[in-house]
py3Dmol code that shows the C-alpha trace and the ligand (Angstrom):
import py3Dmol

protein = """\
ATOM      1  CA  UNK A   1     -64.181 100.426 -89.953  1.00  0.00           C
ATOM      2  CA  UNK A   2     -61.998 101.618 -92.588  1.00  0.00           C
ATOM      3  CA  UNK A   3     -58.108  99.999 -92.987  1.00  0.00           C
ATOM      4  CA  UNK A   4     -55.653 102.279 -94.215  1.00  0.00           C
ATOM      5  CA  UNK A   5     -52.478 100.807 -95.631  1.00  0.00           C
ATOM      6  CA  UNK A   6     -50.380 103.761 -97.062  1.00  0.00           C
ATOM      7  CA  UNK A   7     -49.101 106.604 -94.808  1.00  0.00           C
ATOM      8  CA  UNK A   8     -49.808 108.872 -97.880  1.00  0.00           C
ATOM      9  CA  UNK A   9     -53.721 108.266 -96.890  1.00  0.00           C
ATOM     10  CA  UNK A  10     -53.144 107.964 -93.433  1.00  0.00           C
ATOM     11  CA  UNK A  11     -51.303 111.649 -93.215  1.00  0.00           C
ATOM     12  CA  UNK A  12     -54.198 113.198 -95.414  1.00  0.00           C
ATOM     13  CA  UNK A  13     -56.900 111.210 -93.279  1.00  0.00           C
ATOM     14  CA  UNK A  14     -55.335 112.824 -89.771  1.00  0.00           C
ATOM     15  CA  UNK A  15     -54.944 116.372 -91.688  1.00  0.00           C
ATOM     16  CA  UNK A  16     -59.062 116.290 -92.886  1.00  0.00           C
ATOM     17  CA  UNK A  17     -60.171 115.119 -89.123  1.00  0.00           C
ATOM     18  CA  UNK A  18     -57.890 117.838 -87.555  1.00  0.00           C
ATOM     19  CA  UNK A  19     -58.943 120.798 -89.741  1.00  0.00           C
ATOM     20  CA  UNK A  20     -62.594 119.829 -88.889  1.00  0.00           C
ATOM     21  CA  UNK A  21     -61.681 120.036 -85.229  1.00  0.00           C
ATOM     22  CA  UNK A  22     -61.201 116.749 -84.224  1.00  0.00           C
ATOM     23  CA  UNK A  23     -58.908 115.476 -82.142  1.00  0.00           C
ATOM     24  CA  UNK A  24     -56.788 112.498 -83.011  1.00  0.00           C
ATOM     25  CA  UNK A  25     -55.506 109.385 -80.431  1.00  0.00           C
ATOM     26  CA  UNK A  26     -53.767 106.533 -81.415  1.00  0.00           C
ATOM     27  CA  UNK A  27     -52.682 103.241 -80.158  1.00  0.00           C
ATOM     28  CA  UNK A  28     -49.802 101.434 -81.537  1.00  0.00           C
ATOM     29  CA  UNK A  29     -50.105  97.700 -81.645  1.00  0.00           C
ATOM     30  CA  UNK A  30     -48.577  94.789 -83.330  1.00  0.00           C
ATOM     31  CA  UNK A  31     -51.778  93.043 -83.944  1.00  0.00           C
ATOM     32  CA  UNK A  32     -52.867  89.704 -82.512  1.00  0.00           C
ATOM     33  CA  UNK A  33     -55.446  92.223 -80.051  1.00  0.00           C
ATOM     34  CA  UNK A  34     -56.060  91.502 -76.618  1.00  0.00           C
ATOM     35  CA  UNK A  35     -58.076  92.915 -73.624  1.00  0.00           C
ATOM     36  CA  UNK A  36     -55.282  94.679 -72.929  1.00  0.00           C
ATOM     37  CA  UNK A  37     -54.726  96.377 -76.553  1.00  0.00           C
ATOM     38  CA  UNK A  38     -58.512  96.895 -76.249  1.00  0.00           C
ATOM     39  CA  UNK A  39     -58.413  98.712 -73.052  1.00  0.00           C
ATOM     40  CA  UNK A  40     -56.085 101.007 -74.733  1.00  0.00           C
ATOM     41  CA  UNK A  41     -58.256 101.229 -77.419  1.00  0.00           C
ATOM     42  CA  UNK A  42     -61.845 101.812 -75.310  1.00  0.00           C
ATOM     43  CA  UNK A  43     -60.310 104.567 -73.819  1.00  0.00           C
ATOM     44  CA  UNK A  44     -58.606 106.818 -76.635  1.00  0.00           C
ATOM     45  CA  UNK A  45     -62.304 106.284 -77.680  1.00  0.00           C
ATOM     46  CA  UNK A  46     -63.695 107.689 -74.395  1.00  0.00           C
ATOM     47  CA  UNK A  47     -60.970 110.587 -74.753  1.00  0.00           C
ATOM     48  CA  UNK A  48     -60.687 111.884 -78.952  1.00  0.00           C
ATOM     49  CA  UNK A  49     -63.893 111.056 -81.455  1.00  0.00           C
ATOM     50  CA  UNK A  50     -61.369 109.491 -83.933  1.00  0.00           C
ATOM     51  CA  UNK A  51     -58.889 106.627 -82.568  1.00  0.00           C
ATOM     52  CA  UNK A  52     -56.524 104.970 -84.987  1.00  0.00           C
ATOM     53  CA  UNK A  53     -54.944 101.580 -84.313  1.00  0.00           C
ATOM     54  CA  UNK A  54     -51.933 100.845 -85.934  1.00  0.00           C
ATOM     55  CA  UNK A  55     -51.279  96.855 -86.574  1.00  0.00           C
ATOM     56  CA  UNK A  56     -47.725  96.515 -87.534  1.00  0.00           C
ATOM     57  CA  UNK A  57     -45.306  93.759 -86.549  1.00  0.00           C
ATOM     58  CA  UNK A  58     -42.307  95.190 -87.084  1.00  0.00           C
ATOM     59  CA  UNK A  59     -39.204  93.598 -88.471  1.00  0.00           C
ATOM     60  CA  UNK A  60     -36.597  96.068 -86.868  1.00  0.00           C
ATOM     61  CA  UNK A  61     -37.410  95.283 -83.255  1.00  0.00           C
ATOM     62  CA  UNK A  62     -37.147  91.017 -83.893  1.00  0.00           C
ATOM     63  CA  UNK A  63     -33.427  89.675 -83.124  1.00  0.00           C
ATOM     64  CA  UNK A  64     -32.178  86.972 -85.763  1.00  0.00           C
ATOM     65  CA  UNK A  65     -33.273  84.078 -84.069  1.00  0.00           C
ATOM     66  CA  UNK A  66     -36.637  85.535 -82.784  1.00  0.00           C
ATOM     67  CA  UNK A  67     -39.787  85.354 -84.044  1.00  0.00           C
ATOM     68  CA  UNK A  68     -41.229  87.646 -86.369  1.00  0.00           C
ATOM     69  CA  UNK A  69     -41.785  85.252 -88.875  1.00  0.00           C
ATOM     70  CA  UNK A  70     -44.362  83.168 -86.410  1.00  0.00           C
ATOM     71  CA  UNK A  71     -45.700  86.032 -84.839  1.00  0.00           C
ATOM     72  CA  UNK A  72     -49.512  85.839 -84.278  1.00  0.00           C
ATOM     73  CA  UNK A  73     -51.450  87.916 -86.971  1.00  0.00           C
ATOM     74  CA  UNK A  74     -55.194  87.817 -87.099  1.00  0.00           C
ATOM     75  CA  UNK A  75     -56.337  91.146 -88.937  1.00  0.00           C
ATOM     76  CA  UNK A  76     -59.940  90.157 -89.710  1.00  0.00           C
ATOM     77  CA  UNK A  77     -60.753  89.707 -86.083  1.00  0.00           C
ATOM     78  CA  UNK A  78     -58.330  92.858 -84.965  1.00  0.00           C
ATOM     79  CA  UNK A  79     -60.764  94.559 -87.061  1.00  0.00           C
ATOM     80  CA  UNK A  80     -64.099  93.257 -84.765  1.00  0.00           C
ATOM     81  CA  UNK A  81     -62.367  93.679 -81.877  1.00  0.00           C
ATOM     82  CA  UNK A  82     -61.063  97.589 -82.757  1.00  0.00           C
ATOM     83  CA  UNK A  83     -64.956  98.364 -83.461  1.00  0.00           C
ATOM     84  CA  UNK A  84     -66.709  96.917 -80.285  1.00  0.00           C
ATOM     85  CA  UNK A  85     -63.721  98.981 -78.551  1.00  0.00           C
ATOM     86  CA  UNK A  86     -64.715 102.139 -80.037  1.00  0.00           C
ATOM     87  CA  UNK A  87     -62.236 102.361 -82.518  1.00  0.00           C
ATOM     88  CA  UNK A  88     -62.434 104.603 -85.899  1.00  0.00           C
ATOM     89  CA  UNK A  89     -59.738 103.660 -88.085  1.00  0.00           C
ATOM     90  CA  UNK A  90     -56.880 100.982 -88.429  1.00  0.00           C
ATOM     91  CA  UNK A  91     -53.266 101.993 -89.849  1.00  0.00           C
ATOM     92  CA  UNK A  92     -51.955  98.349 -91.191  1.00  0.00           C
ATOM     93  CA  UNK A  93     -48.990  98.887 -93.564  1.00  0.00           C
ATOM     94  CA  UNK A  94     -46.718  96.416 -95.220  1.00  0.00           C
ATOM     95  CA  UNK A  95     -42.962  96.091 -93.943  1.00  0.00           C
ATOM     96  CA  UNK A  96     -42.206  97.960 -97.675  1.00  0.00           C
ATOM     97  CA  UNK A  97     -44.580 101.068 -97.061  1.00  0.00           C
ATOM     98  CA  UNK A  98     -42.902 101.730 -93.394  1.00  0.00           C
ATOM     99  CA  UNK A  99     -39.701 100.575 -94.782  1.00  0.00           C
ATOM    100  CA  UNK A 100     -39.211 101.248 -98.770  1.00  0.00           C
ATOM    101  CA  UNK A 101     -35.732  99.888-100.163  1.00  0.00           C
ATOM    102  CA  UNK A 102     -32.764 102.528 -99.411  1.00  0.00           C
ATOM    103  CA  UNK A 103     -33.957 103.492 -95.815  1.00  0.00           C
ATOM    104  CA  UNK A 104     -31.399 103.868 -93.372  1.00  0.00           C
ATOM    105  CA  UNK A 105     -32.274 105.945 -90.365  1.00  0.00           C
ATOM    106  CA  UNK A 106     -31.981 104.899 -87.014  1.00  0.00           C
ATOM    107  CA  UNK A 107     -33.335 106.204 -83.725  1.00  0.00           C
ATOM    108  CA  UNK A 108     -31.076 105.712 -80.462  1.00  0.00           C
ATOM    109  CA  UNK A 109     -32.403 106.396 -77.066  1.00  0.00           C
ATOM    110  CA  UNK A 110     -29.205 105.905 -74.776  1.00  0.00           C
ATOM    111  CA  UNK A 111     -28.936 104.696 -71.910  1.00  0.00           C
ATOM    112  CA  UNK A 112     -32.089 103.616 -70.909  1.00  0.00           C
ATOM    113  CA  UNK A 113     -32.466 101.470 -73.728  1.00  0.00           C
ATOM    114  CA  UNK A 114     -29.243  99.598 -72.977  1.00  0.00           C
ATOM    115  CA  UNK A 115     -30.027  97.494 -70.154  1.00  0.00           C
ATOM    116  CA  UNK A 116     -32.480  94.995 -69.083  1.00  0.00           C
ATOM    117  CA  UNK A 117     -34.712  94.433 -72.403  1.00  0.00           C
ATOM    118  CA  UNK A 118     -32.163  96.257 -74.184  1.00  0.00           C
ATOM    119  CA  UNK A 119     -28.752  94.050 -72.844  1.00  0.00           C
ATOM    120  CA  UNK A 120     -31.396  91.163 -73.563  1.00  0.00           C
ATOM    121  CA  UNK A 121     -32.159  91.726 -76.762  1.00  0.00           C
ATOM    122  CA  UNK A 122     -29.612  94.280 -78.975  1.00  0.00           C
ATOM    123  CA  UNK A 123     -30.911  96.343 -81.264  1.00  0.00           C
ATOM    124  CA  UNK A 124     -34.589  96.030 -80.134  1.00  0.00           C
ATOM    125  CA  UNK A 125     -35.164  99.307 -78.412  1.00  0.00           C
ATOM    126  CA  UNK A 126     -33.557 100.957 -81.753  1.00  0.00           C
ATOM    127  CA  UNK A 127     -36.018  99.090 -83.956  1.00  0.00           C
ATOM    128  CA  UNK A 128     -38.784 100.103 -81.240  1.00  0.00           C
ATOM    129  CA  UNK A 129     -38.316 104.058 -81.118  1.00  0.00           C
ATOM    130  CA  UNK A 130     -37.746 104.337 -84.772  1.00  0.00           C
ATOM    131  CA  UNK A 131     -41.053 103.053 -85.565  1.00  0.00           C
ATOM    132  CA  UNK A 132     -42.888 104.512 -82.838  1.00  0.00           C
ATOM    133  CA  UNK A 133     -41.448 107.795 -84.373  1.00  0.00           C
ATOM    134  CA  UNK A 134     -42.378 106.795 -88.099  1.00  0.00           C
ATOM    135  CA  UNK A 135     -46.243 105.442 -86.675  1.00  0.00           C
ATOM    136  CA  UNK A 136     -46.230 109.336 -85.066  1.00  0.00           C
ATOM    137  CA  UNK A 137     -45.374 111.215 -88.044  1.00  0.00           C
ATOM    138  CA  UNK A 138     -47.503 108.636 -90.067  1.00  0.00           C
ATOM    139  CA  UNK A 139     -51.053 108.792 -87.807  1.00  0.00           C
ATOM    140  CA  UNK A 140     -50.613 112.382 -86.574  1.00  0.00           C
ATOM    141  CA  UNK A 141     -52.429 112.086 -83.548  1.00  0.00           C
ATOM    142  CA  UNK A 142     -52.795 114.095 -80.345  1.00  0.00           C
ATOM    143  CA  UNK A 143     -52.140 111.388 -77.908  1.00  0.00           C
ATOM    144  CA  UNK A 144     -50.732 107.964 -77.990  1.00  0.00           C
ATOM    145  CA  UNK A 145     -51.874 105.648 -75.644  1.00  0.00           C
ATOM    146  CA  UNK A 146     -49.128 102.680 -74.402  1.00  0.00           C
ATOM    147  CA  UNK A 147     -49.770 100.088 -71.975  1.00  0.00           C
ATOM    148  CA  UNK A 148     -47.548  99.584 -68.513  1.00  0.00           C
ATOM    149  CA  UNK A 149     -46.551  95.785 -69.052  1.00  0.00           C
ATOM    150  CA  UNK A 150     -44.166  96.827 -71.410  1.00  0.00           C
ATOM    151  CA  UNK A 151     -42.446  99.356 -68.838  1.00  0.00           C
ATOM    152  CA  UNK A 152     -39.099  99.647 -70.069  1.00  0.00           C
ATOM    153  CA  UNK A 153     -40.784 100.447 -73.464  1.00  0.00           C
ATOM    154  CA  UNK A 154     -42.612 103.379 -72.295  1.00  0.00           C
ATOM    155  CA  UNK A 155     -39.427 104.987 -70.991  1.00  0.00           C
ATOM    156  CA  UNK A 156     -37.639 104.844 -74.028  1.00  0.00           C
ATOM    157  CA  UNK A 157     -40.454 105.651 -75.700  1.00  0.00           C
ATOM    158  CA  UNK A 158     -41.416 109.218 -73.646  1.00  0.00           C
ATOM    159  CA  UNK A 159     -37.681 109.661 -73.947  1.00  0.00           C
ATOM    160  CA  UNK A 160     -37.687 109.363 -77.723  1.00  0.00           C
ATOM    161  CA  UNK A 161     -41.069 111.833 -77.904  1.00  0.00           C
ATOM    162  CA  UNK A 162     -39.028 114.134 -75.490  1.00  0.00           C
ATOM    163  CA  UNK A 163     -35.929 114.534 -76.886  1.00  0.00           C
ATOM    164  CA  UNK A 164     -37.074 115.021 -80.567  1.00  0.00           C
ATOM    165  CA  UNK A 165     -39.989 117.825 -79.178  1.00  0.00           C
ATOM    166  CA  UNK A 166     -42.719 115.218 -80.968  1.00  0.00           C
ATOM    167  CA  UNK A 167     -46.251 117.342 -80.406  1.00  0.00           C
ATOM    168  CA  UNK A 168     -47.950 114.345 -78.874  1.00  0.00           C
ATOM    169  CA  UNK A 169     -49.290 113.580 -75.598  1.00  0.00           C
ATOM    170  CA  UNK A 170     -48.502 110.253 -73.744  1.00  0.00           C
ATOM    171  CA  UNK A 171     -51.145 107.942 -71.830  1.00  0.00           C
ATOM    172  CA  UNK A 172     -49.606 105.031 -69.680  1.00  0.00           C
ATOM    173  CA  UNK A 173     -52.617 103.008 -68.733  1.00  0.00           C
ATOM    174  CA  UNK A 174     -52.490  99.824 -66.315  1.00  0.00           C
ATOM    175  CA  UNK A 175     -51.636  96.055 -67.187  1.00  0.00           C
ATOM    176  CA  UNK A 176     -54.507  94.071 -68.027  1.00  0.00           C
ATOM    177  CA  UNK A 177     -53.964  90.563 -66.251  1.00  0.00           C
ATOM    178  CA  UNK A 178     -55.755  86.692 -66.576  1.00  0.00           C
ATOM    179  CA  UNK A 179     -57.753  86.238 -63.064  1.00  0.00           C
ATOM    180  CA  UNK A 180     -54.196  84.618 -62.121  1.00  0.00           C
ATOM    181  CA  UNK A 181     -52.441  87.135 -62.381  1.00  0.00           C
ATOM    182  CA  UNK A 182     -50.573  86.344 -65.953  1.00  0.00           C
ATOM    183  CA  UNK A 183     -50.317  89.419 -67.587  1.00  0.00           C
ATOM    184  CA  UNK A 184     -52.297  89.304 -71.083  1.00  0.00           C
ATOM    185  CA  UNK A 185     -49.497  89.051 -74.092  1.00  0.00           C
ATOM    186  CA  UNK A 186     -49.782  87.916 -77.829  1.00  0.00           C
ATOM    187  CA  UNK A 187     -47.480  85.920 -77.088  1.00  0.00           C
ATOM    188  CA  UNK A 188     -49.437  84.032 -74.303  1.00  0.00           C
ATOM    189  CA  UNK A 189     -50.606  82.019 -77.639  1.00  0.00           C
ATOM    190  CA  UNK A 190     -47.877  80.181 -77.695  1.00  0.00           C
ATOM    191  CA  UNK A 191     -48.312  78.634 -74.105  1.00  0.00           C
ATOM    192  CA  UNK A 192     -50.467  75.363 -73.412  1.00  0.00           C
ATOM    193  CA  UNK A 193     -52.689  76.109 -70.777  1.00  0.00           C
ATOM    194  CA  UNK A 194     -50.213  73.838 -68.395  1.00  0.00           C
ATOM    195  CA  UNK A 195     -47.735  76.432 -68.971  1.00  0.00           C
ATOM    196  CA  UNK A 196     -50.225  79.785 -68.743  1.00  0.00           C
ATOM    197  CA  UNK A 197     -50.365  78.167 -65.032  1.00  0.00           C
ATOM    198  CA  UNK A 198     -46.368  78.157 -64.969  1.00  0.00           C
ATOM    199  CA  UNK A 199     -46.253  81.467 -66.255  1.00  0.00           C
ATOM    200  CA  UNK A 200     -48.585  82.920 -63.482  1.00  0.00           C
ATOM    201  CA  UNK A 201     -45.699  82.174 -61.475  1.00  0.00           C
ATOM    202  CA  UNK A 202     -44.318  85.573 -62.583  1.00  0.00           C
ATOM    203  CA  UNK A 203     -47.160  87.885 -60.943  1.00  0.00           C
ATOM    204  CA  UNK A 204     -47.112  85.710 -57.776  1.00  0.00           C
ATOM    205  CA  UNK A 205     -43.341  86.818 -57.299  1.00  0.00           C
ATOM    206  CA  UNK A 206     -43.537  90.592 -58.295  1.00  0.00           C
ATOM    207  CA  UNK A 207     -46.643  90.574 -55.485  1.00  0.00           C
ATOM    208  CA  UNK A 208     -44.500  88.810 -52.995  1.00  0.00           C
ATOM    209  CA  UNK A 209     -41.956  91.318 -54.318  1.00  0.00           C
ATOM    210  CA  UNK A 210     -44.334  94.790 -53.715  1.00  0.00           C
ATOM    211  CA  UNK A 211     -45.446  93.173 -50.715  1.00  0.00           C
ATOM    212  CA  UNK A 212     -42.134  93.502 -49.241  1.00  0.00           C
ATOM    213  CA  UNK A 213     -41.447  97.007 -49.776  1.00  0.00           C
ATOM    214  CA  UNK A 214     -45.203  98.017 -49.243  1.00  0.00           C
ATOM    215  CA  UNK A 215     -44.598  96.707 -45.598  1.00  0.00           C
ATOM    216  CA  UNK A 216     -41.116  97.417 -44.527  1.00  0.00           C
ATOM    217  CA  UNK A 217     -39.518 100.165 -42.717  1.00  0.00           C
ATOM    218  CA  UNK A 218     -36.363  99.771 -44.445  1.00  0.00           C
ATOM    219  CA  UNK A 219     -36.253  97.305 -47.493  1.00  0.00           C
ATOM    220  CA  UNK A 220     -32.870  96.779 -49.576  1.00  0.00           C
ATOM    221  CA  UNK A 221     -33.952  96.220 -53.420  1.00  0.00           C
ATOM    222  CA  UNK A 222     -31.360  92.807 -53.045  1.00  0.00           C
ATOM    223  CA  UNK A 223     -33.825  90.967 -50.501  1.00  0.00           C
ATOM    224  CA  UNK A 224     -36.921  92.064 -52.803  1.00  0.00           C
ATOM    225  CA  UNK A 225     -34.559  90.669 -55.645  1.00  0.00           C
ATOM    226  CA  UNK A 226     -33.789  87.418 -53.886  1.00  0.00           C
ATOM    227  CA  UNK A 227     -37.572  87.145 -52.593  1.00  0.00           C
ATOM    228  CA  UNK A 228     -38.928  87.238 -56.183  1.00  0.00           C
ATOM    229  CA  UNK A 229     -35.836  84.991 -57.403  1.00  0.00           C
ATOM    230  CA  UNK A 230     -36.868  82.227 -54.793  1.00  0.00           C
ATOM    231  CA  UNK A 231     -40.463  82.169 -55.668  1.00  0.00           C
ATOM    232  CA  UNK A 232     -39.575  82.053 -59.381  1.00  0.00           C
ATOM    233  CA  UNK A 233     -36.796  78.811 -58.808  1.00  0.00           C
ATOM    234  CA  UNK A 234     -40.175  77.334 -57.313  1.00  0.00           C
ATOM    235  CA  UNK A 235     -41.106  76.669 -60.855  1.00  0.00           C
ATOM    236  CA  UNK A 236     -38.934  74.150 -62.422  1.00  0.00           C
ATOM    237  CA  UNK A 237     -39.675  74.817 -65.682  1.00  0.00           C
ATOM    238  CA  UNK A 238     -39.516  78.830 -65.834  1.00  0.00           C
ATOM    239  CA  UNK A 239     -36.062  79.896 -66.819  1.00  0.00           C
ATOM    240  CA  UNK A 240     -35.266  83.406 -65.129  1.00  0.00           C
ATOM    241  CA  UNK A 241     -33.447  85.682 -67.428  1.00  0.00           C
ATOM    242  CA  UNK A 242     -33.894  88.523 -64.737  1.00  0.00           C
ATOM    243  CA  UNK A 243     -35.896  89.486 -61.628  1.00  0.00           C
ATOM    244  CA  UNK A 244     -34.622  92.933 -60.568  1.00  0.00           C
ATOM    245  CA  UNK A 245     -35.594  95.944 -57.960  1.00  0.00           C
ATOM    246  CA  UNK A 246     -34.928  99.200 -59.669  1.00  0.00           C
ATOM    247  CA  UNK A 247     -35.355 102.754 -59.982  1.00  0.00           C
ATOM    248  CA  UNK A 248     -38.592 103.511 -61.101  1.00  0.00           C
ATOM    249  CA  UNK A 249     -36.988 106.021 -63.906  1.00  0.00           C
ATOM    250  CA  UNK A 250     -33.807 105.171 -64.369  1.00  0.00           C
ATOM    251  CA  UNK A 251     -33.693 101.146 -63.928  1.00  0.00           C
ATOM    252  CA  UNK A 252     -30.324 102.213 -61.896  1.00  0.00           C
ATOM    253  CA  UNK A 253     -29.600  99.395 -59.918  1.00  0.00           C
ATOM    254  CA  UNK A 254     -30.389 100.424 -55.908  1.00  0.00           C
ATOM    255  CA  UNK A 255     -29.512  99.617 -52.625  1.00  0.00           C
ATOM    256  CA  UNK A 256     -32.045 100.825 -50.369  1.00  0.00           C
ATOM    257  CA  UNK A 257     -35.741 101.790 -51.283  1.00  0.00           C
ATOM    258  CA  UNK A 258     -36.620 105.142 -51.154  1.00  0.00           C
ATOM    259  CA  UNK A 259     -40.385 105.481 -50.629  1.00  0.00           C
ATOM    260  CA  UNK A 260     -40.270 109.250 -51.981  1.00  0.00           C
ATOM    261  CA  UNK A 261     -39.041 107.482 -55.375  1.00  0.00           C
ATOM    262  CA  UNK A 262     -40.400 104.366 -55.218  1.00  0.00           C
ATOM    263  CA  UNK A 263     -39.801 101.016 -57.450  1.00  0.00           C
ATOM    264  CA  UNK A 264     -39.874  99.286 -60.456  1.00  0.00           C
ATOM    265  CA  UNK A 265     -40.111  95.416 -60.205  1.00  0.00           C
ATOM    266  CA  UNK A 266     -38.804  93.851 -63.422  1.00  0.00           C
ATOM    267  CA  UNK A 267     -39.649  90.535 -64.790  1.00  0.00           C
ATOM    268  CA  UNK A 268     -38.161  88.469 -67.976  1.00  0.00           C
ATOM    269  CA  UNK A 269     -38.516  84.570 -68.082  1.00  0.00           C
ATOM    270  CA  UNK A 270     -39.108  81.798 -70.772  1.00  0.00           C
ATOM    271  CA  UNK A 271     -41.232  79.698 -70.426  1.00  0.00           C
ATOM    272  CA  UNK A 272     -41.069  76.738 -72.963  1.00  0.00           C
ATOM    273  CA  UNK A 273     -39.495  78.986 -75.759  1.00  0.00           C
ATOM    274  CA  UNK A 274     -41.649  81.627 -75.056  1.00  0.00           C
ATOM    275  CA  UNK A 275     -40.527  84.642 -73.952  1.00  0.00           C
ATOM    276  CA  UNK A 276     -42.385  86.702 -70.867  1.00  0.00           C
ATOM    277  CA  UNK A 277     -41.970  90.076 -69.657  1.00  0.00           C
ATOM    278  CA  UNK A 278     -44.065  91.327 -66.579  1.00  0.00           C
ATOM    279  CA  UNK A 279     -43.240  94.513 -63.853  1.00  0.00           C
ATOM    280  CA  UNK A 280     -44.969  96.023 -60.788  1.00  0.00           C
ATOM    281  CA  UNK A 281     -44.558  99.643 -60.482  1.00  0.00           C
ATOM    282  CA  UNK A 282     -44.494 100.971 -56.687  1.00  0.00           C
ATOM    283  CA  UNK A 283     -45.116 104.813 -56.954  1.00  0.00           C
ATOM    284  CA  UNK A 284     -43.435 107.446 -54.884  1.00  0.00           C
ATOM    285  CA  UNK A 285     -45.287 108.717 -52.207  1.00  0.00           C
TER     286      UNK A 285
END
"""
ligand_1 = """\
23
LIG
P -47.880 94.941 -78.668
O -48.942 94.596 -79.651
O -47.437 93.787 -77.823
O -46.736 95.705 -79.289
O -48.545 95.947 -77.641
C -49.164 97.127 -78.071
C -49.491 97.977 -76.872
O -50.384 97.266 -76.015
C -48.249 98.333 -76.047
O -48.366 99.667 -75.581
C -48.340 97.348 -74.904
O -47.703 97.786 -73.724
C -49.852 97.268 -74.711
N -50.200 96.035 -73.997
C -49.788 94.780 -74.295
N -50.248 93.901 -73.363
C -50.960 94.634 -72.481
C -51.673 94.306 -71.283
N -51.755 93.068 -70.823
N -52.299 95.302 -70.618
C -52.226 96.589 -71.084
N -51.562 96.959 -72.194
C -50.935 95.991 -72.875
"""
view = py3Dmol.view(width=600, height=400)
view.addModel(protein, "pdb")
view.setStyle({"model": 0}, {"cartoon": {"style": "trace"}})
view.addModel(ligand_1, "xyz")
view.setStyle({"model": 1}, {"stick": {}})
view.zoomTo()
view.show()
């Protein structure tokens, strides 16, 4: 497995494997790797013979009082788990190499990066698409692979690739979820396993929430809204910060459910003073 830790050998490294005709994909990750990084992994693997992970926790998309500095990192085992995935290369920089003194550029997606996450947490989405952009122009590849539980993320981030014409090809793939239904985080490191239980209280309301629309004639997104708000003030100690029904592409705030544009089923909620996000996507039919 070989760690590259300058973009200077990174760029060269995508340039060599492209001009001897292979293809490149890569999966952006801030480290601390999961089933459901590896999933991403295992199947940029099954798609391009060279797959580059990039481990990067990156400063610019941490508010002030959140928690960079405590973030999980674990590189020695990202390493074993990137190789039993299939992986070919990791891209782990320092904070100075992706952001050398004097830089000042800013990427800003618009409107879809200024609610839910984005009202929740300024500047995040910002610090998100900039170094999405900079991992792109630093790994080269021909697809990059995202995962779904971070929905709002992959919206801004097509958005971003769209808008500035980036040659790269995107690959949403499913959330990977404990056999309760918590969806698998980094983060989920922080929880005892008293409040992993808690925090499987999230799925159980965006199913009761699908469930809903899945069976109605006519469903308003408010009673989906309220249905997954009533489960969630079941838990005592979960502390909703929202539980919305929205357009799947948008996140416009409905009234009625269309089934020819379906839903998206937004979750945030601490737990403790961890932070969870979670969604349920029901397609258009
Ligand atoms: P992160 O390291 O949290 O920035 O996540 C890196 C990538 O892995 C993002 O595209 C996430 O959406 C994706 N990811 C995180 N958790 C999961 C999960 N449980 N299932 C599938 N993909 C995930």
């Amino acid at each position: 497995m070989e760690v590259l830790t300058t973009v200077a050998e990174m760029q060269q490294l995508s340039r060599s494997m492209v001009s001897r005709g292979s293809s490149i994909g890569c999966v952006p990750t801030m480290g601390a790797l999961h089933p459901g990084h590896a999933s991403l992994i295992k199947k940029s693997a099954e798609d391009h013979p060279v797959t580059v992970t990039s481990v990067f926790v990156n400063p610019t998309q941490f508010g002030p009082t959140e928690d960079f500095s405590s973030y999980p990192r674990s590189l020695d085992r990202d390493i074993k788990i990137v190789a039993e995935n299939g992986g070919t290369h990791i891209f782990a920089p320092s904070v100075s190499e992706m952001f050398p003194g004097g830089y000042s550029t800013e990427i800003s997606v618009g409107a879809i990066a200024d609610v839910l996450e984005g009202a929740s947490r300024p500047g995040h989405f910002a610090g998100v698409a900039t170094i999405v952009c900079k991992l792109l122009n630093a790994m080269l590849p021909h697809e990059v692979y995202f995962g779904q539980k971070d929905y709002q993320q992959t919206l801004v981030v097509r958005k971003m690739i769209s808008d500035l014409l980036i040659p790269v090809r995107v690959s949403i793939l499913p959330t990977i979820r404990e056999q309760s239904g918590l969806a698998l985080s980094s983060r989920n490191q922080y929880l005892t396993s008293e409040q992993m239980l808690k925090a499987s209280t999230i799925f159980k309301a965006l199913a009761e929430g699908s469930k809903i629309i899945k069976q109605g004639a006519t469903v308003y997104a408010k009673e989906v809204e309220l249905a997954m708000q009533t489960i969630l003030g079941l838990e005592a100690d979960l502390e909703v910060e929202y539980a919305v029904c929205v357009d799947p592409h948008t996140l416009a705030v409905m009234e009625q459910i269309s089934k020819s544009r379906g839903a998206a089923l937004l979750i945030a909620a601490r737990v403790g003073s961890t932070r969870l996000i979670d969604n349920v996507i029901i397609e258009a039919q």
